[in-house]
C-alpha positions as CSV (number, residue, x, y, z in Angstrom):
1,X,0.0,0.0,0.0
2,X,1.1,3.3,-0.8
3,X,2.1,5.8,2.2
4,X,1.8,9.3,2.0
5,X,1.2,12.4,4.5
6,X,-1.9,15.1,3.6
7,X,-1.3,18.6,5.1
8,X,-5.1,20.2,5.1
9,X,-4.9,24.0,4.9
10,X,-7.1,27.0,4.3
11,X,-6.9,27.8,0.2
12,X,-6.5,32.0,0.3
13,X,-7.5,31.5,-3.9
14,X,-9.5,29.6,-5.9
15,X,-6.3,28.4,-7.6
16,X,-5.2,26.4,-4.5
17,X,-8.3,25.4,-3.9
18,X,-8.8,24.1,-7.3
19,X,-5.5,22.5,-6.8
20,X,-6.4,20.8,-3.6
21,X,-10.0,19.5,-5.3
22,X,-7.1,18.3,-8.4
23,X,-5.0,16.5,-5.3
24,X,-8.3,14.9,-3.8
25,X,-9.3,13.9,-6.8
26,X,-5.9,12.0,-7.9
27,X,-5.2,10.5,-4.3
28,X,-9.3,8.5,-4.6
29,X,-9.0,7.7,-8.3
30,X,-5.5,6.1,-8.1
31,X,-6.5,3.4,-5.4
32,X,-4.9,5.0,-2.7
33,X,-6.8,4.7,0.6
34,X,-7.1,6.9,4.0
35,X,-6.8,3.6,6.3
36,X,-5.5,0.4,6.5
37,X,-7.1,-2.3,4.9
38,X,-9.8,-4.3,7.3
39,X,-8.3,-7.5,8.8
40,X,-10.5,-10.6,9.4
41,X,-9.5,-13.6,11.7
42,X,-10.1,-17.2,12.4
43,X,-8.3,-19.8,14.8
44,X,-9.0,-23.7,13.1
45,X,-8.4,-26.5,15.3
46,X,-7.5,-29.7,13.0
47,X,-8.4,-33.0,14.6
48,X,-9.5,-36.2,14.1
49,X,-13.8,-36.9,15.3
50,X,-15.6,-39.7,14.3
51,X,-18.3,-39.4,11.7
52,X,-20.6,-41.9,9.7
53,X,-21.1,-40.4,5.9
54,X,-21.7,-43.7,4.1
55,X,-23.4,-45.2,7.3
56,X,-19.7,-46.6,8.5
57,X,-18.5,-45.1,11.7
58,X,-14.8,-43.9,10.6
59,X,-12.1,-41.4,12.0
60,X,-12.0,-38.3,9.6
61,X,-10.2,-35.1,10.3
62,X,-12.8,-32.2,11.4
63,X,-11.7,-28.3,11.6
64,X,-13.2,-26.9,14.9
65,X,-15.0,-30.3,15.0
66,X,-16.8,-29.9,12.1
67,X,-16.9,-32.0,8.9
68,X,-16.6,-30.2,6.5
69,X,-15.2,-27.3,8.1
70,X,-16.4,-23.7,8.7
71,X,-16.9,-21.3,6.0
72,X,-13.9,-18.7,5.4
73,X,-15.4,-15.6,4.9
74,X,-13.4,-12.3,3.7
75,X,-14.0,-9.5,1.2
76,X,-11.6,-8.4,-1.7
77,X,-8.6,-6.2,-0.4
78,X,-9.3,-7.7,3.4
79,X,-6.1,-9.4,4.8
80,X,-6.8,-13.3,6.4
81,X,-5.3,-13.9,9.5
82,X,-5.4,-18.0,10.2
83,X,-4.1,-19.7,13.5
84,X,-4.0,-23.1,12.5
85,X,-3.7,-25.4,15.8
86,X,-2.5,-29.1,14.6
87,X,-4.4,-31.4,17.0
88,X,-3.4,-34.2,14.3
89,X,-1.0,-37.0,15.2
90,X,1.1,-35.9,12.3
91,X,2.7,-33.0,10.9
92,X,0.0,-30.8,8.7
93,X,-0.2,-27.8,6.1
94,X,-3.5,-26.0,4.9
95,X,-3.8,-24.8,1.8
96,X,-5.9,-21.8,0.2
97,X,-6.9,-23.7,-3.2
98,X,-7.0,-20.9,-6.1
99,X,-5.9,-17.6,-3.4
100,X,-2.7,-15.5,-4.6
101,X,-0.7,-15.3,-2.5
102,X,0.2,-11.5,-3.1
103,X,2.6,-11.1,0.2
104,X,4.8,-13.9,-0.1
105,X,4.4,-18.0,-1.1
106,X,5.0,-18.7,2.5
107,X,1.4,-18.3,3.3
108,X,0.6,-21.0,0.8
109,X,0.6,-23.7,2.6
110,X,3.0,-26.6,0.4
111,X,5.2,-28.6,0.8
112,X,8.3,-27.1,-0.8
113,X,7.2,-23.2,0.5
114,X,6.3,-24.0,4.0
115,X,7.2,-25.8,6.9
116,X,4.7,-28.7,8.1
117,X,3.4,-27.6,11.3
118,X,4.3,-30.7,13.7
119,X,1.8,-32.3,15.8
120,X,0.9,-30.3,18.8
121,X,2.1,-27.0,17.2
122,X,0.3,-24.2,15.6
123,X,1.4,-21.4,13.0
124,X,-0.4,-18.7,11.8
125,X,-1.0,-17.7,8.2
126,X,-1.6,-13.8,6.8
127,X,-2.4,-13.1,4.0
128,X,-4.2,-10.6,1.4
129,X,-7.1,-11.2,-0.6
130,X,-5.8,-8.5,-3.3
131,X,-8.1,-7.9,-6.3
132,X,-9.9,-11.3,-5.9
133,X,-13.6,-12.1,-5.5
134,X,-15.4,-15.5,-5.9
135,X,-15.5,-19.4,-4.6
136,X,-12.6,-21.2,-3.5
137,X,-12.0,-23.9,-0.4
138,X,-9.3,-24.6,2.0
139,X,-7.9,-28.6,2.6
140,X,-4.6,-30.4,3.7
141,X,-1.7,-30.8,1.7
142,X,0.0,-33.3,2.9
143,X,0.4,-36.8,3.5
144,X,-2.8,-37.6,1.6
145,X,-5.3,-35.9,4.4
146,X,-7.4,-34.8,2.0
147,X,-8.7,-38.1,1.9
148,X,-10.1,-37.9,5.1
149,X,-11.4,-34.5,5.4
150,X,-9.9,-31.1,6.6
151,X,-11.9,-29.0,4.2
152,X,-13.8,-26.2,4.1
153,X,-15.6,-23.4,2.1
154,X,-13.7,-19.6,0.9
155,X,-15.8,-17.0,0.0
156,X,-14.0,-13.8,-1.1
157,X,-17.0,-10.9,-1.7
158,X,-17.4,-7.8,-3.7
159,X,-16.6,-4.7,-1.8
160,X,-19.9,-2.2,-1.1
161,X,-18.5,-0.2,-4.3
162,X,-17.9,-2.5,-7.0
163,X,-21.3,-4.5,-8.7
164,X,-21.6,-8.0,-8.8
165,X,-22.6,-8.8,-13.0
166,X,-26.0,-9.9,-12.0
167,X,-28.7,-9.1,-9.9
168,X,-28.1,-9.5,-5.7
169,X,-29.2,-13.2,-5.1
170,X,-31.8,-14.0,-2.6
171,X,-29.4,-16.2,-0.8
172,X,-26.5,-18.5,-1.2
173,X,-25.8,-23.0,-0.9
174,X,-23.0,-24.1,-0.9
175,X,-21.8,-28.1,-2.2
176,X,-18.8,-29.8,-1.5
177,X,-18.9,-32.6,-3.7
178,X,-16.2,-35.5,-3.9
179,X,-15.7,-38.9,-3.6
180,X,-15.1,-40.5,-0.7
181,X,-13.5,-43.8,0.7
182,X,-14.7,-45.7,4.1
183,X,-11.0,-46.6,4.7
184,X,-9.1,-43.1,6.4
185,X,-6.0,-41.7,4.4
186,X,-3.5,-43.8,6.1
187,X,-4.6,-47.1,5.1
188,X,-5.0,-45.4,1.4
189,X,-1.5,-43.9,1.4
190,X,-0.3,-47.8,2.5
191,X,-2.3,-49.1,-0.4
192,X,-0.7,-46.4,-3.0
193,X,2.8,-46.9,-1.3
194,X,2.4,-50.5,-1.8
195,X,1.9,-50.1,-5.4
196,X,-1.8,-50.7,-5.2
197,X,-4.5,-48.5,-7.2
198,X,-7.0,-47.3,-4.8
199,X,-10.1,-48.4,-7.2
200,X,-13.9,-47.5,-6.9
201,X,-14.4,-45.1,-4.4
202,X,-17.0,-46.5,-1.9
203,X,-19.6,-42.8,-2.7
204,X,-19.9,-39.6,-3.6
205,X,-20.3,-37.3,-0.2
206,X,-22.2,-33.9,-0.3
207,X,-21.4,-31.6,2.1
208,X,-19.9,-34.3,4.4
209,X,-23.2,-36.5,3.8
210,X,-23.9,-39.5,2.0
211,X,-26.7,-40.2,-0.6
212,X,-30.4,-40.0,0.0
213,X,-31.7,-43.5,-1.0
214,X,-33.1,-42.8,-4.1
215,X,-33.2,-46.6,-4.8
216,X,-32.6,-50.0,-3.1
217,X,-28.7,-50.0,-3.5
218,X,-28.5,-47.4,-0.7
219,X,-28.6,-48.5,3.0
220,X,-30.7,-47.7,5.1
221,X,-30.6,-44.9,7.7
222,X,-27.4,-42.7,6.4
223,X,-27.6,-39.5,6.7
224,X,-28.2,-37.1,3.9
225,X,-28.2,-33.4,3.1
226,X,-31.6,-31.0,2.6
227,X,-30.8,-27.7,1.1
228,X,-34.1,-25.8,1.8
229,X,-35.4,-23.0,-0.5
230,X,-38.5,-20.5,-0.9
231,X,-40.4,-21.0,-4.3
232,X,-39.8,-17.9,-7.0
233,X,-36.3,-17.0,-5.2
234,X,-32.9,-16.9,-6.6
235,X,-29.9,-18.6,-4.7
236,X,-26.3,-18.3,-6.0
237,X,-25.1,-21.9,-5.6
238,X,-21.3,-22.5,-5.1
239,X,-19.7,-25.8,-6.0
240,X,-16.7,-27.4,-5.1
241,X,-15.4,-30.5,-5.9
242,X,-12.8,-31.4,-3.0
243,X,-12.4,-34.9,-3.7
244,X,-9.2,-36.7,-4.5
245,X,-9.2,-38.1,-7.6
246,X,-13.2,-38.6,-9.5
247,X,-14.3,-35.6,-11.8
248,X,-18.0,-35.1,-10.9
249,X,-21.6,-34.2,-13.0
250,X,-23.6,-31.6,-10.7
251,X,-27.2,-31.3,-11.9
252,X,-30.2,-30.6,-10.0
253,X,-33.4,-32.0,-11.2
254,X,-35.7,-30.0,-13.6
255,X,-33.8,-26.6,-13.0
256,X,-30.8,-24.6,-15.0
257,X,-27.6,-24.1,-13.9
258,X,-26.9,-20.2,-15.1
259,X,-22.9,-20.4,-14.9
260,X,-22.1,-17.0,-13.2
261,X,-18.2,-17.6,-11.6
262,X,-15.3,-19.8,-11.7
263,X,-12.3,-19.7,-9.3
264,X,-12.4,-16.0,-8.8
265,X,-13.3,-15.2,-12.4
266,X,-16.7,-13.8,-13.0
267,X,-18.0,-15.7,-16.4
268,X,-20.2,-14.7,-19.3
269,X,-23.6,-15.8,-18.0
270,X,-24.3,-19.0,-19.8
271,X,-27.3,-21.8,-18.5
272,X,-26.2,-25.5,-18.3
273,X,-28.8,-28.6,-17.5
274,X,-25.6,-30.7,-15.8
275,X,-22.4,-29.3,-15.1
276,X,-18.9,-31.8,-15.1
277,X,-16.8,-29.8,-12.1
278,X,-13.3,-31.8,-12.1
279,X,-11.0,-32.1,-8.6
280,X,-9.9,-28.7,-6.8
281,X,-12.2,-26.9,-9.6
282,X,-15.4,-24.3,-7.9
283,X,-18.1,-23.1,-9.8
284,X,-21.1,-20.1,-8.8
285,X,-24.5,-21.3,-10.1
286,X,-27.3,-18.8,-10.5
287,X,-30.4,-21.3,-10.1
288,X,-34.2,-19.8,-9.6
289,X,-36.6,-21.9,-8.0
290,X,-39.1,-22.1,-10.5
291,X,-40.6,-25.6,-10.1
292,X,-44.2,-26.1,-9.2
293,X,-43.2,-28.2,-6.1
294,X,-45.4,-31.1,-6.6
295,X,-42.2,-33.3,-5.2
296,X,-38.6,-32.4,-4.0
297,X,-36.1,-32.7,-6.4
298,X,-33.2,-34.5,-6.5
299,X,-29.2,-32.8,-6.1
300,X,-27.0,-35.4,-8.1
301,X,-23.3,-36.1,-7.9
302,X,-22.1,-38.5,-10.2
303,X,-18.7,-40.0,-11.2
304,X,-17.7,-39.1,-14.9
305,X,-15.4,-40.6,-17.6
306,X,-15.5,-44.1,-15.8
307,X,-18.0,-47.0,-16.9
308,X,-20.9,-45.4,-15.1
309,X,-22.7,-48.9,-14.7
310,X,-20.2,-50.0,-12.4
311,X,-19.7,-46.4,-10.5
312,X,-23.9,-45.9,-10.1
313,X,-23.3,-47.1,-6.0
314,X,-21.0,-44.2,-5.9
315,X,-23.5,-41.7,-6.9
316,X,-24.0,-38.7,-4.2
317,X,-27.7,-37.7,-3.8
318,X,-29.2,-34.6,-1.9
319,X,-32.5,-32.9,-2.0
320,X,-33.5,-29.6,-2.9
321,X,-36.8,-29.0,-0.8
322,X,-39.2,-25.7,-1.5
323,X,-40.8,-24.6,1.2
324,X,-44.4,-25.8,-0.5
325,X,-43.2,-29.3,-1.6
326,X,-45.9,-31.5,-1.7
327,X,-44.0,-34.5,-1.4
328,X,-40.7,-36.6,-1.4
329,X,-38.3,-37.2,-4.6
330,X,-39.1,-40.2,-6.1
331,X,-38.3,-42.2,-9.6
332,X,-34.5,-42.2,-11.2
333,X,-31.5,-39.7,-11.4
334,X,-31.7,-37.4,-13.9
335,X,-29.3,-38.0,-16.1
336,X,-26.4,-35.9,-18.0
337,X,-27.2,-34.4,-20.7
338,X,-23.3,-34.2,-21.8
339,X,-22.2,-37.2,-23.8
340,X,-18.7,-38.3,-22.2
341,X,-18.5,-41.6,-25.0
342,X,-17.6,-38.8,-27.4
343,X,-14.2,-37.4,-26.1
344,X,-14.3,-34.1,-28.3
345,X,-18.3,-33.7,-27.1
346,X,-16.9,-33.8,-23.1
347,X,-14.6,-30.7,-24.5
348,X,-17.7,-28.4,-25.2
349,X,-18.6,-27.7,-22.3
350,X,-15.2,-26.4,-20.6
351,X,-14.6,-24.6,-24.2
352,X,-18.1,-22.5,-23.7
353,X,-16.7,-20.8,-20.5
354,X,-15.3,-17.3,-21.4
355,X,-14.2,-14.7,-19.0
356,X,-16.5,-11.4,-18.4
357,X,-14.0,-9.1,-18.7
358,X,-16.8,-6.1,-18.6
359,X,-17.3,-7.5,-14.7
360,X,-15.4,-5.8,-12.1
361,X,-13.4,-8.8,-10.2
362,X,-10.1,-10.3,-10.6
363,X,-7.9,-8.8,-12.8
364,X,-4.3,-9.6,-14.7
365,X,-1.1,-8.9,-12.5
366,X,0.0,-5.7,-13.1
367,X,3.1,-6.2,-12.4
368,X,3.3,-7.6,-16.0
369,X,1.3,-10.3,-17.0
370,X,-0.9,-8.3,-19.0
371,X,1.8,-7.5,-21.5
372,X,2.1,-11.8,-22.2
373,X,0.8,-11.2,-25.5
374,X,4.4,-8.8,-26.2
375,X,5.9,-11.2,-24.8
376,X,8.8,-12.9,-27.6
377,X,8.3,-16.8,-27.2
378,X,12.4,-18.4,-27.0
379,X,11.6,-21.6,-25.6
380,X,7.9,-24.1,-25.5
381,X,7.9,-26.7,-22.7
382,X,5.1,-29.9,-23.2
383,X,4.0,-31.2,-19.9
384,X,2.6,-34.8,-20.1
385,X,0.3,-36.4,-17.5
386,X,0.1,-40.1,-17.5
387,X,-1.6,-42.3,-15.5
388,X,0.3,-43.3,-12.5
389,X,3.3,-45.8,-12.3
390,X,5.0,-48.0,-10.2
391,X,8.4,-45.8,-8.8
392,X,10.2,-47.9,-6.4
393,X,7.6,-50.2,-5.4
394,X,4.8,-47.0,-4.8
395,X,2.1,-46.0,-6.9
396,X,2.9,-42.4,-8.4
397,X,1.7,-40.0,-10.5
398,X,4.2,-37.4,-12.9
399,X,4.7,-35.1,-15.3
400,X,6.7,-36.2,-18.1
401,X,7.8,-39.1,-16.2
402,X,9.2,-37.1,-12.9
403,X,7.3,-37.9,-9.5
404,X,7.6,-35.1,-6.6
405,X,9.9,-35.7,-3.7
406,X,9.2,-33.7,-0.7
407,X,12.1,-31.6,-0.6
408,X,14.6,-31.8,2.7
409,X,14.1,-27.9,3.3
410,X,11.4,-25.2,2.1
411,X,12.7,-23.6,-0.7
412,X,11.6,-20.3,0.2
C-alpha cells in the first residue's frame, strides 16, 4: 500500500483550492486509501472426530470439530489472518486452493514453500485477498489428508462499491462434492505406497453427507443433506469438488444451472442442465426456483469418464426442498445431458466458458502479465500427464515421467 502524508490547509484563492480538489481527486481515483485495509481472523483446530457419511463409523479429520469445516469468509482487499492449531498425530499444512498469494508464497501452505506444522504446534498464516472475489476452499496438503477430510468453504465478496454482474441473489448454498472412501487416508496412502491402485471409491459425499436413498442399492438410515429453498427466489449456488481423484456431474433436477463464476473469475452468464466440475475446480451457479413443487427434487453427484454402470453405488444424492413441496423425490437420477463416450463432445462444455471481462473482479497482475501477449516466445515446454506408475515399489503419478519428492528444506 502506498504511504503518503496530507497537510489540510485554508486555500486564500480559488487556484489552491482548485489544486487541492485536483489532489483529492488523484489520491481517490488512483487506489490510494485513508486507512489500513480491514483485517478478518479465524483460529482452526485440526483434529480427528468420528463421523458416519456412508453409514460406516470412521475417523476423519474435522476443523473446529466440524466436517466439512467452517466457511472462510473475507471480502476483496481484506487481509486473512489463520491460526491453524495441529491437533493431528502428524505433521499438517493448509492450503488456500486458487488464493494469490500476493505477500509472499510462505502463506501458501506446500510442501516445498512452508514448513509442516508438527503435531501439537500451531502457525499462523496472513495473507491478502488482493483484487480477488469469488468461490474457493481450504484442505490439507499433505500426506494424503485430504482423503479424510480437513476442508472447508472460501468465499471472497465484492466490496460495497464495485457490482456483482448480476442481480443481488436471494441467498446463497453451498456443495462440497467429492468422492469419498470408508478406509481413512493412512490405510489409502499404505495401499498407494504399496503399489496398489485405490479403485472405486465407496460414494460420492455432499457436504460431508452421503446419498439419500433414491433406490434399493442405498442402505438404510445414512444421513443425507436437505438444502431448503422459498419458491420464485434466486440462490447463487457455489460448487466445489474437494475430492481426491473422480471428476463429478452436478445437476439438479428440472432446473438450470446459469454459470455466473469460476475460481475468482466472473463468467459470461451461460445456462447448463448438468455441469462436469473436475477435482480442486469451484463453480457459482445462479439457479431460480421455478418448479411447481409437486415433489422435492433431486441434487445429483455422479462419477464421470468411468463405466458409469459399475460407478452408479458411488453416486451422491441430496434434495432440494421448496418450502411448499408437496412431497418426497421419487423415480431415477436425472441423467447428464453431456455425452462423455464422445471425447471431443466432453470438451464443449469447458470450451463454452469465457471470462466477463466487462465484470469488475479479478484482474491480470500488473506487475506484467498483461503484457504476455508482447511477450517474444524463446523456448515451449510440453508437460505430459500419464496415468500413474510404479516408482520404487509405490504408486505415483508425474509429469513427463518425474514424481515429486518432498524436498529436505522449504525452498523459500
Amino acid at each position: 500500500m502506498a504511504s503518503f502524508s496530507l497537510h489540510f490547509f485554508s486555500p486564500s484563492s480559488s487556484s489552491s483550492s482548485s489544486a487541492f480538489a485536483s489532489l483529492l481527486c488523484f489520491l481517490l481515483l488512483s487506489g490510494v486509501s485513508f486507512a489500513a485495509d480491514p483485517f478478518v481472523s479465524y483460529d482452526y483446530k485440526v483434529s480427528y472426530i468420528t463421523a458416519s457419511p456412508l453409514g460406516v463409523p470412521q475417523q476423519v479429520i474435522g476443523v473446529n470439530g466440524q466436517f466439512p469445516g467452517p466457511l472462510l469468509n473475507a471480502t476483496t482487499n481484506y487481509n486473512v489472518v489463520v491460526k491453524v492449531f495441529n491437533n493431528l498425530d502428524e505433521s499438517l499444512l493448509l492450503t488456500w486452493s486458487g488464493i494469490q498469494m500476493r505477500r509472499n508464497s510462505w502463506q501458501d501452505g506446500v510442501r516445498g514453500t512452508n514448513c509442516p506444522i508438527p503435531p501439537g504446534w500451531d502457525f499462523t498464516y496472513q495473507f491478502q485477498v488482493k483484487d480477488q472475489i469469488g468461490s474457493f476452499f481450504y484442505s490439507p496438503s499433505l500426506n494424503f489428508q485430504r482423503a479424510s477430510g480437513g476442508f472447508g468453504p472460501i468465499v471472497v465478496n465484492n466490496r460495497n462499491i464495485i457490482p456483482i454482474p448480476f442481480p443481488q441473489p436471494d441467498g446463497e448454498i453451498i456443495f462440497m462434492i467429492g468422492d469419498w472412501y470408508t478406509q481413512d487416508h493412512k490405510a489409502l496412502r499404505r495401499t498407494l505406497d504399496s503399489g496398489k491402485e485405490l479403485g472405486m471409491p465407496d460414494g460420492v459425499l455432499i457436504n460431508g453427507k452421503g446419498p439419500y436413498k433414491y433406490n434399493s442399492s442405498v442402505p438404510d438410515g445414512i444421513d443425507y443433506l436437505t438444502a431448503h429453498v422459498e419458491p420464485g427466489k434466486t440462490y447463487r449456488i457455489r460448487v466445489h469438488n474437494v475430492g481426491i481423484s473422480t471428476s463429478l456431474n452436478f445437476r439438479i433436477q428440472n432446473h438450470n444451472l446459469l454459470l455466473v463464476e469460476t475460481d475468482g473469475h466472473y463468467t459470461s452468464q451461460t445456462n447448463f442442465t448438468d455441469f462436469d466440475i473436475h477435482v480442486g475446480q469451484s463453480y457459482s451457479f445462479l439457479v431460480t426456483m421455478d418448479q411447481n413443487a409437486t415433489s422435492d427434487y433431486y441434487i445429483v453427484a455422479s462419477a464421470r469418464f468411468v463405466n458409469e454402470t459399475v460407478w452408479q453405488r458411488v453416486t451422491g444424492v441430496a434434495i432440494l426442498h421448496y418450502s411448499n413441496s408437496n412431497g418426497p423425490a421419487s423415480g431415477p437420477l436425472p441423467v447428464p445431458k453431456t455425452d462423455v463416450s464422445a471425447p471431443w463432445s466432453a470438451m464443449t462444455q469447458p470450451r463454452a466458458i469465457r471470462q466477463n471481462t466487462s465484470a469488475s473482479g479479478a484482474r491480470p497482475n500488473p506487475q506484467g502479465s498483461f503484457h504476455y501477449g508482447q511477450i517474444n516466445i524463446t523456448n515451449t515446454y510440453i508437460l505430459r500427464s500419464l496415468p500413474p506408475t510404479t516408482i520404487n515399489g509405490s504408486l505415483r503419478a508425474t509429469l513427463n515421467g518425474i514424481s515429486f519428492v518432498n524436498p529436505a528444506t522449504p525452498a523459500f
